[in-house]
N, C-alpha and C positions, 0 to 999 in steps of 0.2 A: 236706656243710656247707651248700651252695646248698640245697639239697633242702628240707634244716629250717629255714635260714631261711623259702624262699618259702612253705611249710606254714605257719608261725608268722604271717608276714603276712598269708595267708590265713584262719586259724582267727582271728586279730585281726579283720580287716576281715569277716568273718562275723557275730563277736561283739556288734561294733557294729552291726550291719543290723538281727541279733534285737533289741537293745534299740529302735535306732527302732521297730523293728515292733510289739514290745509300748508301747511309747511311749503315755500319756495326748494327747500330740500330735496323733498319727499316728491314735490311736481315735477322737478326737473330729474330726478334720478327716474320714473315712471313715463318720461317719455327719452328718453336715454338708451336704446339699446347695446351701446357698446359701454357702458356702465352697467346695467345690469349683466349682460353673458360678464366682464370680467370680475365683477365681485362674484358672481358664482361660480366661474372656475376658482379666485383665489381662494373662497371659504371650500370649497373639493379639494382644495390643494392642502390646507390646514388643517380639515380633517383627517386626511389621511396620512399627512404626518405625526398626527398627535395619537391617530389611532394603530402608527405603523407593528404594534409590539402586535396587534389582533389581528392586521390585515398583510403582513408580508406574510409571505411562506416558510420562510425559515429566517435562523436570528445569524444574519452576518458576522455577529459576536461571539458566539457560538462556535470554535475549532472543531467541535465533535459532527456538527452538522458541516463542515465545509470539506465536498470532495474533489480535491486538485486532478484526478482524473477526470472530471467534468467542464476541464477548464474552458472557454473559448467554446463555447458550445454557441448555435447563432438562435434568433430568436422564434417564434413556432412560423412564422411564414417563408422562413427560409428551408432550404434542403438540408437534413443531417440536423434537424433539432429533435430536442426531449422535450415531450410532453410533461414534463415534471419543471420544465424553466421556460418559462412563458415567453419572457424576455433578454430568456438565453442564461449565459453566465461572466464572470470575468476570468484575468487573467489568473486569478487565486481558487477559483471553481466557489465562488459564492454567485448565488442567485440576484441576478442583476433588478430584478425586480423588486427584490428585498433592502438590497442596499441603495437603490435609488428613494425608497420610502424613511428607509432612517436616513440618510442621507441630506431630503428633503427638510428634517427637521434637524440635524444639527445647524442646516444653513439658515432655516428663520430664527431659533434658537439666537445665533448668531447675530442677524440681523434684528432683531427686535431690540436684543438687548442691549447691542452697540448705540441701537435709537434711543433707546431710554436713557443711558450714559450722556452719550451727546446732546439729549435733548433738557438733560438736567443741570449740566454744568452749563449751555449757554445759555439758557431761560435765567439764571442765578445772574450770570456774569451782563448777561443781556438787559437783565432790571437792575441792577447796581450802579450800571455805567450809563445808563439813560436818565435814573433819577437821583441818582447823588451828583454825577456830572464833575466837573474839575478836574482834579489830579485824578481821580479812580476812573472815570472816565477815560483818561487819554495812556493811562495805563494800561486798562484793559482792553482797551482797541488795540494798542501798540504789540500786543502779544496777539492778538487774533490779525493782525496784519502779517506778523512774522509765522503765524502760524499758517498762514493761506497761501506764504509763500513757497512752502513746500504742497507737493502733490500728498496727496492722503497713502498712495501706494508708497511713494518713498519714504514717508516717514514709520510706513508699517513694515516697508523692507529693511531698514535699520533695526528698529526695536525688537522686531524680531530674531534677525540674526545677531544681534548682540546678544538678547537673553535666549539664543540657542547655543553659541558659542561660550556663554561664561556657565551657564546649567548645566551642559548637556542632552543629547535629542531627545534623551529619554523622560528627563522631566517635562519640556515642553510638549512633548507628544500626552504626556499623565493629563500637564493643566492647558490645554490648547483650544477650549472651547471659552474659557474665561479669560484668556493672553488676551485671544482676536478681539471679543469683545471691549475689553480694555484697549486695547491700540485701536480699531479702529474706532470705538467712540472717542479718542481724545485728539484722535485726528479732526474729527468734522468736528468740535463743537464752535467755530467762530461763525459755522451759517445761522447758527440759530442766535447768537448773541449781535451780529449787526441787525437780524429781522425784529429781534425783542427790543434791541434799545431804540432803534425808528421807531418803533409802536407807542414807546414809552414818552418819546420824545415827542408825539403829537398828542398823546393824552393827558401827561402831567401839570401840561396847560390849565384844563377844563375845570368845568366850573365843582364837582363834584369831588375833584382832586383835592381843592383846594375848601370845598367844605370841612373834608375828614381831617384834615391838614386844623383849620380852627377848632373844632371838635378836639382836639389834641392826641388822634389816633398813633399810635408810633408807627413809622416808618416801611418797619417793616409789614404791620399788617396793611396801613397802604398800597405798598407793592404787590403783596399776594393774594389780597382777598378786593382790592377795589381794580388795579392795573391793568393785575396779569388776565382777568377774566376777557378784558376785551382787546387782546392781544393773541387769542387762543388759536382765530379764524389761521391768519399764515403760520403757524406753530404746525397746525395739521396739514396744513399743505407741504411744509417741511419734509413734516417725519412721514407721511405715506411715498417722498421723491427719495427719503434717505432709506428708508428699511431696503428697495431697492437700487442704491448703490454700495450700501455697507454687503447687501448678499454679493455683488459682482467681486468687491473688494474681498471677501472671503476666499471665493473661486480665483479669482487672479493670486494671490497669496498661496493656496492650496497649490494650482500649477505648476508655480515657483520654486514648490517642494517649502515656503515657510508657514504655511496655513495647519493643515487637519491631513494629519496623517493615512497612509492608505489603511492600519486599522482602525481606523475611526471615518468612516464613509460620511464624505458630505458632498454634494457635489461635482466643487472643485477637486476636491481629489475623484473623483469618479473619471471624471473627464480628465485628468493627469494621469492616472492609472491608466487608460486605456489609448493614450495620444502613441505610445509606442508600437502599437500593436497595428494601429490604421493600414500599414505598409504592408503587413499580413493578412490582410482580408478581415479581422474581427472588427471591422468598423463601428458595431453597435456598442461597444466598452465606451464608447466617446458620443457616438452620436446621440442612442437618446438620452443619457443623464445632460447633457448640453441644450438639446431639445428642451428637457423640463425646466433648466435653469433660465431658457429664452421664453418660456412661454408663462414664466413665474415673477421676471423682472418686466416683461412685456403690459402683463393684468395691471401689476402695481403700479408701471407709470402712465397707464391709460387710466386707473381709476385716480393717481394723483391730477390727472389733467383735466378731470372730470369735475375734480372738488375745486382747484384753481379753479375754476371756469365759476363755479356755481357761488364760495363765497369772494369771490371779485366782485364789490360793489358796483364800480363804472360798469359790468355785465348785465346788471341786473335792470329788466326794462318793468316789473312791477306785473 
């Protein structure tokens, strides 16, 4: 009885591998070479954020490791560097190479989770207003019209300096990785709620709809277990274009002085930290964390353009 089970699981879990492998997916990412180099720098990129605690050199967080006599030190290909700072150091004498790797992970940190935010409230708001339709319909578009009318930065430059100003900087600097997240996911989520209720609005039709619909399914599991499945394809092409403008939105904020603090390295604050200094010759404070942040929103929106491309039906020649 074991036997044929674990067989059966196996010939399943086979089954499945073949179809990836014949997969339209899986053919076109395999002849893709600017698809494959950018998902494996982005997953190099994510590794090393995730793994920053093992692989930087020293803990930027860490006062006791940070020596301000080290400041401004340049990277090893330059003249007058330490062999102890690879990538030199900043204006506070932390190791530039250290705080660009946490750095790197407050900013996805950031961006992921502004995606997840934003991608939850308009998938909700995006299936509510496609298939109840009516009054909640023209309601919730009417709020995602006045929400579009502001720029995502202006509405994050408000709310932020409002809860800097009524808290104080010191609380915003304590809770600054969950602020961002929260403002800038509630800034984007009307992209995903006009893309969810179009989807919704050409499938509610179908004939499948309208079985579950007789069957006497409620509502709501119509929406999320029959709907939402085949609406998922532009969802993803969404959130791989947002996780890469929510990170920019981060950085442009950090800049501004209302994002992540210069103790708390991300970034945008890397590259604000060091924009003063440019005039002094320490141009690396600015240049590579700026660098990384262009070669990190660059992958994501060539791998978003990659997935557009692949699940765009009218693309697909069979």
């Amino acid at each position: 009885m074991t036997t044929s089970t674990s067989s059966a699981a196996s010939s399943s879990t086979a089954s499945r591998w073949e179809r990836f492998r014949d997969s339209y997916l899986l053919y076109s990412f395999l002849r893709d070479p600017i698809a494959q180099v950018s998902l494996a720098v982005f997953i190099l990129m994510v590794a090393c954020a995730a793994l920053a605690p093992w692989l930087a050199p020293m803990n930027p967080y860490d006062l006791a490791q940070i020596d301000i006599l080290a400041s401004e030190l340049p990277p090893f290909w330059v003249d007058g560097s330490d062999p102890a700072y690879t990538m030199g150091t900043d204006a506070q004498g932390r190791d530039l190479l250290s705080t660009i790797l946490y750095g790197l992970r407050v900013s996805l940190i950031i961006g992921f989770g502004a995606v997840a935010l934003q991608a939850t409230l308009g998938v909700c708001f995006g299936l509510l207003a496609g298939y109840l339709g009516g009054r909640v319909d023209a309601f919730l578009m009417r709020m995602a019209d006045i929400q579009l009318s502001f720029s995502t930065l202006m509405v994050a430059i408000v709310v932020g300096a409002l809860f800097k100003a009524i808290f104080g900087g010191a609380t915003f600097s304590t809770y600054a990785v969950p602020l961002l997240v929260l403002i800038i996911g509630l800034a984007e989520w009307p992209q995903y709620a006009r893309t969810v209720r179009a989807s919704v609005l050409a499938e509610k039709g179908k004939e499948y709809v309208d079985a579950a619909r007789v069957m006497g399914l409620p509502s709501r599991r119509i929406m999320f277990r029959h709907i939402l499945p085949n609406t998922l394809s532009p969802i993803f092409v969404i959130s791989t274009v947002q996780v890469a403008n929510a990170i920019i939105s981060e950085a442009a904020l950090s800049f501004l002085g209302l994002g992540m603090p210069e103790t708390q390295p991300s970034l945008g604050s890397l590259i604000k930290s060091g924009f003063d200094y440019i005039q002094s010759g320490s141009w690396w404070i600015t240049l590579i964390p700026g660098l990384v942040l262009v070669v990190l929103v660059l992958v994501i929106n060539l791998l978003g353009d990659w997935l557009r491309d692949v699940l765009n039906p009218r693309l697909y020649k069979g």
